[in-house]
MARPAMAR-979125 format. One record per residue: z, y, x of N, C-alpha, C in turn; residue in one letter. Coordinates in steps of 0.02 Angstrom, whole numbers, padded with zeros to 5 digits, always signed. Layout:
N
ZYXZYXZYXA/...
END
This chain:
263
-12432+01749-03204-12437+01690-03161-12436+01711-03088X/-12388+01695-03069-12384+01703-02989-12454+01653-02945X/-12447+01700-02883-12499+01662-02858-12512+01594-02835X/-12426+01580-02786-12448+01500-02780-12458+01450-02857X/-12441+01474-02920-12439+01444-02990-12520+01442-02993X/-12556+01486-02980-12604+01480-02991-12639+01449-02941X/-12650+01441-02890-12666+01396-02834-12654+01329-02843X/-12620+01290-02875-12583+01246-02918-12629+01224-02946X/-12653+01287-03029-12693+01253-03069-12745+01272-03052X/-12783+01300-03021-12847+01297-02976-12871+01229-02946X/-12813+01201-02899-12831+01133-02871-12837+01065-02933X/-12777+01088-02973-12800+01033-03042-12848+01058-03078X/-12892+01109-03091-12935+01101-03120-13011+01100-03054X/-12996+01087-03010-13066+01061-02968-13062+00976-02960X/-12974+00982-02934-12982+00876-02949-13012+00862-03009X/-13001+00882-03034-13020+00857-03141-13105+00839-03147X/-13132+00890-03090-13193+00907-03120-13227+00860-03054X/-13197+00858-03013-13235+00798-02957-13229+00710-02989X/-13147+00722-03025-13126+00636-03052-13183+00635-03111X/-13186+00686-03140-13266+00672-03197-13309+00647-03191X/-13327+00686-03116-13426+00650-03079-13406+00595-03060X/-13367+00592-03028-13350+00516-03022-13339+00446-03071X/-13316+00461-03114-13304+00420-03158-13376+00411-03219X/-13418+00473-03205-13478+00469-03243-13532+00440-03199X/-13515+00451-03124-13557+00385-03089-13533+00313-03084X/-13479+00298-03083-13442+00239-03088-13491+00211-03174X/-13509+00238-03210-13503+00209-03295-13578+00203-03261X/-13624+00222-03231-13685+00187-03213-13705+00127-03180X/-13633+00106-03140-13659+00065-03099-13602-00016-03164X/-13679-00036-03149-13680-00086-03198-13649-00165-03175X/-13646-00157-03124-13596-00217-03082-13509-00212-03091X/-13492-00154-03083-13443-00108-03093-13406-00135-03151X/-13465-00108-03206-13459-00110-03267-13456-00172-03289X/-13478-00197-03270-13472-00279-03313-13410-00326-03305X/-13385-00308-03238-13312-00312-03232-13276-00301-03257X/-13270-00234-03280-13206-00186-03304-13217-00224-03390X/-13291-00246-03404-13284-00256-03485-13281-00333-03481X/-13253-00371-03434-13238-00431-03430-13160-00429-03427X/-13124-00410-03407-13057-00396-03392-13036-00348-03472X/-13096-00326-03491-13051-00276-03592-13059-00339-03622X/-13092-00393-03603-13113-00457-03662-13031-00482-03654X/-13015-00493-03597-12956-00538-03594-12899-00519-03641X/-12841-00561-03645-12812-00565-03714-12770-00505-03667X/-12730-00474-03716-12656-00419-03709-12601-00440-03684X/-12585-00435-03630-12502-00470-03612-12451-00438-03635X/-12470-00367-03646-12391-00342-03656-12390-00338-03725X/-12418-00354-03769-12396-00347-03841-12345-00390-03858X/-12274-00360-03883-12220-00396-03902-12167-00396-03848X/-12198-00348-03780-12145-00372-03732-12135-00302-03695X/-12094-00304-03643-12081-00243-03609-12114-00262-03528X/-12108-00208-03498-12121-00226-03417-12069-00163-03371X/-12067-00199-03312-12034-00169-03252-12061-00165-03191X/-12079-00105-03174-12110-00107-03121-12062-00086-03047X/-12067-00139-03014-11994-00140-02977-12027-00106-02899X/-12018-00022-02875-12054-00010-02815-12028-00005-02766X/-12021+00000-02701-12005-00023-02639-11949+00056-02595X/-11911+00095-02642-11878+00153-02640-11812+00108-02592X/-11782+00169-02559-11715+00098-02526-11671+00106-02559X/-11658+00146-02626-11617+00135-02685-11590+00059-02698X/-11655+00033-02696-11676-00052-02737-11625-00091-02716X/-11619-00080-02634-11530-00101-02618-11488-00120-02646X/-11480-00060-02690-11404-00071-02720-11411-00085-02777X/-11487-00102-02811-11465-00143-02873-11474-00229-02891X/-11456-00251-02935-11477-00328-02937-11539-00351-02967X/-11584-00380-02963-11627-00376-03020-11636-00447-03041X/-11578-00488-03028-11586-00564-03024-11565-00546-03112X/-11547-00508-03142-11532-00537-03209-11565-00507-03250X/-11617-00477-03248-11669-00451-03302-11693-00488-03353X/-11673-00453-03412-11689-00522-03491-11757-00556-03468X/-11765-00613-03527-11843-00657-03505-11902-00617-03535X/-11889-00555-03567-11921-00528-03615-11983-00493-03589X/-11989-00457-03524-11962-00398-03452-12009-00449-03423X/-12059-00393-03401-12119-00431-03378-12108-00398-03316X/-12120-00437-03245-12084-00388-03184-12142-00390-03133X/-12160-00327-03125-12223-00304-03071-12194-00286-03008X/-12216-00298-02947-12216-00303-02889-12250-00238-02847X/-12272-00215-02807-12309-00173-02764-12309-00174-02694X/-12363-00182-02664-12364-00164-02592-12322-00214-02542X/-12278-00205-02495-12217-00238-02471-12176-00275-02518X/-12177-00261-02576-12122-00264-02631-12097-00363-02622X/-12156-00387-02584-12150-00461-02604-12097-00470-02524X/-12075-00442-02492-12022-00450-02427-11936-00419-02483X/-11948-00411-02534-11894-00417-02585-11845-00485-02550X/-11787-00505-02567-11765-00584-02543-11758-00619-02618X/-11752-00576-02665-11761-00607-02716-11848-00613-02770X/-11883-00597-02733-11951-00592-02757-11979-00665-02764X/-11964-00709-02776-11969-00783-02763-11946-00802-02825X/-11870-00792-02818-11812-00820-02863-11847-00782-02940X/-11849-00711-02940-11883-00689-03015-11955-00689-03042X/-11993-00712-03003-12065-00744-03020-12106-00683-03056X/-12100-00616-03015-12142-00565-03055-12201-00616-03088X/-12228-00581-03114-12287-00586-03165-12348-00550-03131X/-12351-00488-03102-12409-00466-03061-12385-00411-02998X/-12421-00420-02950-12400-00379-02892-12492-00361-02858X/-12460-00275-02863-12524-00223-02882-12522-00215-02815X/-12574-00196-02767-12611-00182-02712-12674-00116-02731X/-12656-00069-02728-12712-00015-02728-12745+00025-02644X/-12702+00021-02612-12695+00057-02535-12738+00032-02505X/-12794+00088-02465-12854+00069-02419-12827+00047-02364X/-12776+00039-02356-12742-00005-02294-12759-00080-02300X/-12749-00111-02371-12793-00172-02371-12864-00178-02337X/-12903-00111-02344-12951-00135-02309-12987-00103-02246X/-12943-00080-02213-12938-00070-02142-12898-00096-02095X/-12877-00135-02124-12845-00193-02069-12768-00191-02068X/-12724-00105-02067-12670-00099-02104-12632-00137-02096X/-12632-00180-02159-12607-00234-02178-12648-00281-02207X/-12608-00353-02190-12661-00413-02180-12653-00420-02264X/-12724-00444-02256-12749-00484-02323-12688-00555-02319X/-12674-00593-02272-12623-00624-02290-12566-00622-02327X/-12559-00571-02338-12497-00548-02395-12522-00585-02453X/-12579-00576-02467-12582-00599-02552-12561-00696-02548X/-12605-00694-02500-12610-00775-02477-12499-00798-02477X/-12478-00754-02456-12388-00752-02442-12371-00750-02513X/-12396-00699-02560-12366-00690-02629-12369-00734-02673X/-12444-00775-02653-12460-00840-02698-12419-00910-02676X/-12415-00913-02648-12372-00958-02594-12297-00954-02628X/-12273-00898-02645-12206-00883-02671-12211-00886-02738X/-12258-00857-02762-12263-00875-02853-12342-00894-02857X/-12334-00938-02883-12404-00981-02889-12455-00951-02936X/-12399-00937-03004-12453-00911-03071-12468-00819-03073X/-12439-00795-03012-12441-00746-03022-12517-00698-03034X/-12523-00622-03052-12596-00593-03054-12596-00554-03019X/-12652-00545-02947-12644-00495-02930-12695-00438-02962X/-12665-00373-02946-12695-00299-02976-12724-00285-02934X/-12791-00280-02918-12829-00235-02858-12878-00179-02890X/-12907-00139-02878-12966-00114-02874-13016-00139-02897X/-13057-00124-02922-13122-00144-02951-13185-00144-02910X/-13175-00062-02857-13225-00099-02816-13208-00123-02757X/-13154-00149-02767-13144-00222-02709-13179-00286-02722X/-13191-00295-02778-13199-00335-02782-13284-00382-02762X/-13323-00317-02749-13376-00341-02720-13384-00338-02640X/-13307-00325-02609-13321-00333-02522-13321-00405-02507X/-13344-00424-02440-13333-00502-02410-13261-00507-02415X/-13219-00450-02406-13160-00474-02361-13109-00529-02449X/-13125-00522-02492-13108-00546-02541-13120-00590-02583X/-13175-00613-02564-13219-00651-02580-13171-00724-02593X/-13158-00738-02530-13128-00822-02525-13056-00821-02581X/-13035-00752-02608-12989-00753-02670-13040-00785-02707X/-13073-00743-02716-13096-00753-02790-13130-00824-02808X/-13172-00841-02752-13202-00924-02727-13145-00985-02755X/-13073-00951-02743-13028-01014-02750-12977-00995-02809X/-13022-00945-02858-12990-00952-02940-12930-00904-02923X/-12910-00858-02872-12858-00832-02862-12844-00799-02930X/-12802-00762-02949-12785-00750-03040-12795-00673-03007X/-12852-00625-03010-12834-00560-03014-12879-00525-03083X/-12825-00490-03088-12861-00421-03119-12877-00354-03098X/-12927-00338-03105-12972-00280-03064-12960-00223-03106X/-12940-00177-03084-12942-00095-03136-12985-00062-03105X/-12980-00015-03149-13034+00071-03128-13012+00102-03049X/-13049+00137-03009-13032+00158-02970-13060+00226-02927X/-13083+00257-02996-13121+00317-02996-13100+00375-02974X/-13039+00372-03004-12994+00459-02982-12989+00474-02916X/-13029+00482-02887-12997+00494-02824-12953+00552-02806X/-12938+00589-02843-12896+00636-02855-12828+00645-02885X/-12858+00592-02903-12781+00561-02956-12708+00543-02917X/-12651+00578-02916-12628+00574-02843-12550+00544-02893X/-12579+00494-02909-12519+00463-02933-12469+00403-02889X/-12521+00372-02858-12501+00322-02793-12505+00254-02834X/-12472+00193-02778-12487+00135-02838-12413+00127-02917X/-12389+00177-02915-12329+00175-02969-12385+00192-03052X/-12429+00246-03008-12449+00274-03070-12512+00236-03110X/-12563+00194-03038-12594+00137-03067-12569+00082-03105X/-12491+00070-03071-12467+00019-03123-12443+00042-03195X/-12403+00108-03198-12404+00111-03257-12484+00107-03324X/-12522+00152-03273-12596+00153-03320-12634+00062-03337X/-12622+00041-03289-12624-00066-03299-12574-00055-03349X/-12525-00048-03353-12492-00113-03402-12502-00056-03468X/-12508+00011-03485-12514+00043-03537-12583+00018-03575X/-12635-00012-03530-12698-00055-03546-12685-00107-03573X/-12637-00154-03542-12614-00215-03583-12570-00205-03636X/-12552-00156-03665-12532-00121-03732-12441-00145-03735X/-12424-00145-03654-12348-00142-03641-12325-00046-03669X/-12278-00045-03718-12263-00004-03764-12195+00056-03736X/-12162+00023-03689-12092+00028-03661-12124-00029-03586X/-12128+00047-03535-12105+00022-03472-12063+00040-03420X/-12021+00009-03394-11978+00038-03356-12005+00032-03281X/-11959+00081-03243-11987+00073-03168-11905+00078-03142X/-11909+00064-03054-11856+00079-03041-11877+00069-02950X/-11826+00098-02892-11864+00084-02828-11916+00136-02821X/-11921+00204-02872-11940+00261-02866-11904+00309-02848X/-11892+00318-02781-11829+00367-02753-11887+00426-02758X/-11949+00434-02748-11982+00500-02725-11963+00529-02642X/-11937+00495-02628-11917+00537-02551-11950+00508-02475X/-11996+00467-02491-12019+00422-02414-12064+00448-02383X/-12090+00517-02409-12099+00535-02368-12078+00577-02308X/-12035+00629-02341-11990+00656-02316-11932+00612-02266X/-11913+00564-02287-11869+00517-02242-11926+00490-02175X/-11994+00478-02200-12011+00471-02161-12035+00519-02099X/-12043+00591-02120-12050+00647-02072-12001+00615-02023X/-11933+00616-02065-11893+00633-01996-11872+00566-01976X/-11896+00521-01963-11906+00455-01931-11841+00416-01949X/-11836+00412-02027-11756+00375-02063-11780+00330-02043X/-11726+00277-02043-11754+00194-02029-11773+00163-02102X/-11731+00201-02159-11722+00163-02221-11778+00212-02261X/-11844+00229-02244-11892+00250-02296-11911+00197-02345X/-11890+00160-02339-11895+00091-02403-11858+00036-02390X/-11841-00009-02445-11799-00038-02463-11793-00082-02389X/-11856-00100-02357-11875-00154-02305-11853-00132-02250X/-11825-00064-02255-11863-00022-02203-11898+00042-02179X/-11950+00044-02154-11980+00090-02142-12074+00046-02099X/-12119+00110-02112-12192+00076-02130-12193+00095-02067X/-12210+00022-01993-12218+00048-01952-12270+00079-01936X/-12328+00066-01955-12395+00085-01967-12399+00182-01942X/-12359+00203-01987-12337+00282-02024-12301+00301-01951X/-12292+00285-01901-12232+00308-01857-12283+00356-01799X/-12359+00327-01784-12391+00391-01769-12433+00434-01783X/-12425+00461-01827-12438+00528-01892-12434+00567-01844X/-12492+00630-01844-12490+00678-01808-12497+00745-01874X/-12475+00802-01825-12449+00854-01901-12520+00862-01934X/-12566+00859-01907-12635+00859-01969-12646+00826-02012X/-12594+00767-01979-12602+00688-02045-12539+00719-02087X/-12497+00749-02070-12438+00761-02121-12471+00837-02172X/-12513+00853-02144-12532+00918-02167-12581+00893-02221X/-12606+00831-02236-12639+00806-02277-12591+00761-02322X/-12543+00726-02317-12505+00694-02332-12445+00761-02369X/-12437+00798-02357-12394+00850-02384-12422+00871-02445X/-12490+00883-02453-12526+00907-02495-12531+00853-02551X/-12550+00797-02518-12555+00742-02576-12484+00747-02614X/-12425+00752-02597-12349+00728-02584-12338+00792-02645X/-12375+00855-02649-12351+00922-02697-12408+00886-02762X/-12465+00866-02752-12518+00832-02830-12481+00771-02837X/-12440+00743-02816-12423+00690-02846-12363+00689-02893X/-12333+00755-02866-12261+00783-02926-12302+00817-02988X/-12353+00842-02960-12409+00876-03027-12423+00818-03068X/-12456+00771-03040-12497+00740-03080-12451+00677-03130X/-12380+00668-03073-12328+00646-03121-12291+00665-03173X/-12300+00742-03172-12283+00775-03239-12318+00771-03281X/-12373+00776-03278-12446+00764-03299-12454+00696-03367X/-12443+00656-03322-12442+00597-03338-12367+00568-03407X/-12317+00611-03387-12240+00598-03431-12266+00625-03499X/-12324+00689-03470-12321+00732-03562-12389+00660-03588X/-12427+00653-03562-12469+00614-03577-12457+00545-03607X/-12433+00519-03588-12391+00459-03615-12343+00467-03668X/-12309+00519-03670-12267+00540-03726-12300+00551-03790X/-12361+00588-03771-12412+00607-03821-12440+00521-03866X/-12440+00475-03818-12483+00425-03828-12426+00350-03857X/-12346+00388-03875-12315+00354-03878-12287+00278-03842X/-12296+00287-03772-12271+00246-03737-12227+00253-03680X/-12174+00261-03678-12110+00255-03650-12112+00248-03583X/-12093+00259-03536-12086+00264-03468-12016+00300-03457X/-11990+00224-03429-11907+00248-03412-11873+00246-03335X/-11872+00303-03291-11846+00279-03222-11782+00260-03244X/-11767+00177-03218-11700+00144-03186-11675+00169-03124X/-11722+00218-03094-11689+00223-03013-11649+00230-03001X/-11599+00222-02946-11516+00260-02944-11550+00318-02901X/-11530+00345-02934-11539+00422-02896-11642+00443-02895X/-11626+00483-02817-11687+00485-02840-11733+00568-02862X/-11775+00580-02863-11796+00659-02863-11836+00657-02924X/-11853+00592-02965-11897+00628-03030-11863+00663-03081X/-11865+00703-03126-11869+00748-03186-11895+00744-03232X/-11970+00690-03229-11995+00711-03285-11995+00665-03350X/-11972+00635-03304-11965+00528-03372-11875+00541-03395X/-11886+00490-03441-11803+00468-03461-11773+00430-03411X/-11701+00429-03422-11649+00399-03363-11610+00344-03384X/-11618+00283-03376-11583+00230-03381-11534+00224-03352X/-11500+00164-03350-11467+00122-03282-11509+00042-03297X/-11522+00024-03232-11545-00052-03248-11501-00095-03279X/-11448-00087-03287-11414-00130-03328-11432-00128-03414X/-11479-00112-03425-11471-00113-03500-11548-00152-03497X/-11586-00196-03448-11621-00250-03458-11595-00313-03445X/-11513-00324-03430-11465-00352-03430-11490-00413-03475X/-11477-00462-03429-11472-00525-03509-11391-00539-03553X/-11407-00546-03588-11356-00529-03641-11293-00585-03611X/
END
């Protein structure tokens, strides 16, 4: 084993062992908990069906997604709802994990924008969001969310990898993703305009190299922990297929979106 190989699995086996304490203090706190076993009561959505988790890569461009069978349960993320067709296909849930929600970032008005555009939709947040003020007046007015785990803090999957672990909970069997180029950050070093489909995060434009020096690091555990994750799921028999066009992953199967095509 060469040395940076081992430096590698050194850092995954100290995340492992911090996401543990964490998740073994998370199972004490009983507020927490009563949530997470209110949300296992609820019925299964994905049994019988597939899902797509459609992410904000500037690939997404060039594909259509106005004709995805009715079968094809279609998840949202982040920006994902400035889509022009995000209206017209009526995802089903659009996931928010990013502490930018709650530092001001980006406005809590987004959700208030997403509901506005699809009425029945669910949003995916965090679990312990759900006991701040700033969320409160959702929940006051019946807003439809579902709350997940949010323990790993090590877990350097981003919100692609929370959504896959959500819908593998709702016992969706076969999920596809697509709008996973892997490259925004790198586009964003060098100040592309097109680091996502929208665009580019103006937010991200004054990064200083200590913030990239932390952001680089996350950017090498998140190709780890996505490999991670392909053998894991494989193991657990559930399917994960990039649609992306193009694109830097390796470790999933390769579609084309045309084969969620309606017939």
């Amino acid at each position: 084993m060469g040395f940076w190989e081992y430096m590698i699995k050194k850092d995954a086996r100290i995340c492992s062992g911090i996401d543990w304490a964490l998740g073994v203090k998370a199972s004490l706190n009983p507020k927490v908990q009563n949530v997470l076993k209110r949300m296992d009561k609820m019925p299964k959505a994905g049994q019988g069906r597939e899902a797509l988790v459609i992410l904000n890569g500037p690939s997404l461009k060039e594909q259509d997604i106005t004709q995805i069978r009715d079968n094809v349960d279609l998840v949202f993320v982040n920006r994902g709802f400035m889509h022009p067709d995000f209206a017209r296909v009526k995802p089903k849930y659009h996931v928010f994990v990013d502490p930018k929600m709650l530092t001001g970032e980006w406005s809590l008005t987004w959700i208030d924008d997403i509901i506005a555009m699809v009425p029945d939709i669910t949003i995916v947040l965090p679990v312990t969001w759900a006991f701040r003020p700033e969320f409160k007046r959702f929940i006051d007015n019946n807003t439809k969310i579902h709350w997940i785990p949010d323990f790993k803090k090590c877990y350097c999957v981003g919100v692609s990898g929370n959504c896959f672990d959500f819908l593998a909970s709702q016992d969706y069997k076969t999920i596809y993703f697509t709008g996973f180029d892997a490259n925004g950050l790198p586009l964003e070093m060098l100040n592309v305009s097109n680091s996502h489909f929208y665009g580019k995060n103006e937010e991200n434009l004054t990064k200083t190299s200590k913030e990239y020096v932390r952001d680089l690091y996350m950017f090498s555990r998140h190709f780890a922990d996505l490999n991670k994750m392909s053998s894991l799921y494989k193991r657990r028999n559930i399917r994960l297929v990039n649609l992306t066009q193009g694109g830097l992953l390796d470790m999933f199967e390769r579609e084309r979106l045309s084969i969620l095509n309606k017939r």
